[in-house]
C-alpha positions as CSV (number, residue, x, y, z in Angstrom):
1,X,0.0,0.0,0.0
2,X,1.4,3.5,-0.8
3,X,1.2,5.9,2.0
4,X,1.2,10.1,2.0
5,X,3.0,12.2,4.7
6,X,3.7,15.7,5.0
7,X,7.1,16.8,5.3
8,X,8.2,19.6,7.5
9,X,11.9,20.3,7.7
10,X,13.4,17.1,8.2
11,X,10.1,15.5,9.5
12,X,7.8,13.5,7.4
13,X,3.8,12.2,9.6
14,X,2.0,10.0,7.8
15,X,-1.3,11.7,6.8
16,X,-4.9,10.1,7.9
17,X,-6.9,8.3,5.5
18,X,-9.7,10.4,4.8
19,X,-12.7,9.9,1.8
20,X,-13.0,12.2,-0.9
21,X,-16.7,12.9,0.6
22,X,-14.9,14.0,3.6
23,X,-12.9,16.3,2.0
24,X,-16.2,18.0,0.3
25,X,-14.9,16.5,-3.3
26,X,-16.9,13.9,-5.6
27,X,-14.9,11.2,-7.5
28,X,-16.7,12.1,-11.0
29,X,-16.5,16.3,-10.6
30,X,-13.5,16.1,-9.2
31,X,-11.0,13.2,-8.9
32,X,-12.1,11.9,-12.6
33,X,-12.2,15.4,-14.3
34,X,-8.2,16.3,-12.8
35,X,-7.3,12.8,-13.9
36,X,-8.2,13.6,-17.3
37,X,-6.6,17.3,-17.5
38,X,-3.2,15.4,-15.9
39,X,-3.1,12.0,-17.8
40,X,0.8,12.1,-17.1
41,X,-0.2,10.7,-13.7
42,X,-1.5,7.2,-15.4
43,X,1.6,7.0,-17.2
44,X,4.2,9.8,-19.2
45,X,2.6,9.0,-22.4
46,X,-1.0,8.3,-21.7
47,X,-3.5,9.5,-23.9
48,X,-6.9,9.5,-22.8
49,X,-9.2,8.0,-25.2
50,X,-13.1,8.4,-23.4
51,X,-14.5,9.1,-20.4
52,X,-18.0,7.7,-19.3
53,X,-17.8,4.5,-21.9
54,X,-20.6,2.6,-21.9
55,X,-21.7,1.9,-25.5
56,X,-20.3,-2.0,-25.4
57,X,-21.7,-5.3,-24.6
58,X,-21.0,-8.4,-22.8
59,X,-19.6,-11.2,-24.5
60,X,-23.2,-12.5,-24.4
61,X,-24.4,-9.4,-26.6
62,X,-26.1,-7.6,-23.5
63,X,-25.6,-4.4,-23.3
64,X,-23.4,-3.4,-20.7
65,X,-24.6,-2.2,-17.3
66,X,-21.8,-0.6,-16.0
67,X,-19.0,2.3,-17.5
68,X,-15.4,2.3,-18.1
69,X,-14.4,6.4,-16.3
70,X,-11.4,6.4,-18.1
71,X,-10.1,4.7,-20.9
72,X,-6.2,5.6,-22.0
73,X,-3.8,4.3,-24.7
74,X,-0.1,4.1,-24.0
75,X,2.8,4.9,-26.5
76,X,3.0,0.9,-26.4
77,X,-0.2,0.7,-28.0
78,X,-1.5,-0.9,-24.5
79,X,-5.3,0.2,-23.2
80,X,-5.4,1.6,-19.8
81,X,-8.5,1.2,-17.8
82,X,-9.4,3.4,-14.8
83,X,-12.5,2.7,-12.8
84,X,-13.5,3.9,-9.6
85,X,-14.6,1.6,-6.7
86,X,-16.6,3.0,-3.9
């Protein structure tokens, strides 16, 4: 698990886990929408493809039920999926 601290001088704490609710921000407004202005932080050459995706089908033909919130392509030629759990 990665961890966040502040650093002061030559001090680092660890920092709380918190919810973005608790900090008054929502994953889609929020989280999702400075995700897609900074792709870099997926990867350095990440370009974000969609957002919101949820024009396919299972491999059943049904159509889907859920979304992809981020779909990226690498410089590889390699998708990138993001999807939030809450």
């Amino acid at each position: 698990m990665d961890h966040l601290f502040t650093v002061e001088g030559a001090t680092a704490a660890p920092v709380a886990p918190t919810a973005l609710a608790a900090e008054g921000l929502l994953e889609r407004q929020h989280l999702q929408e400075w995700v897609i202005a900074h792709p870099q932080v997926l990867g350095e050459s990440v370009l974000v493809i969609t957002a919101e995706f949820d024009r396919w089908a299972d491999t059943d033909g049904v159509p889907a039920r859920d979304r992809l919130d981020i779909l990226g392509l690498d410089a590889t030629g390699r998708l990138g999926l993001v999807r939030a759990i809450m």
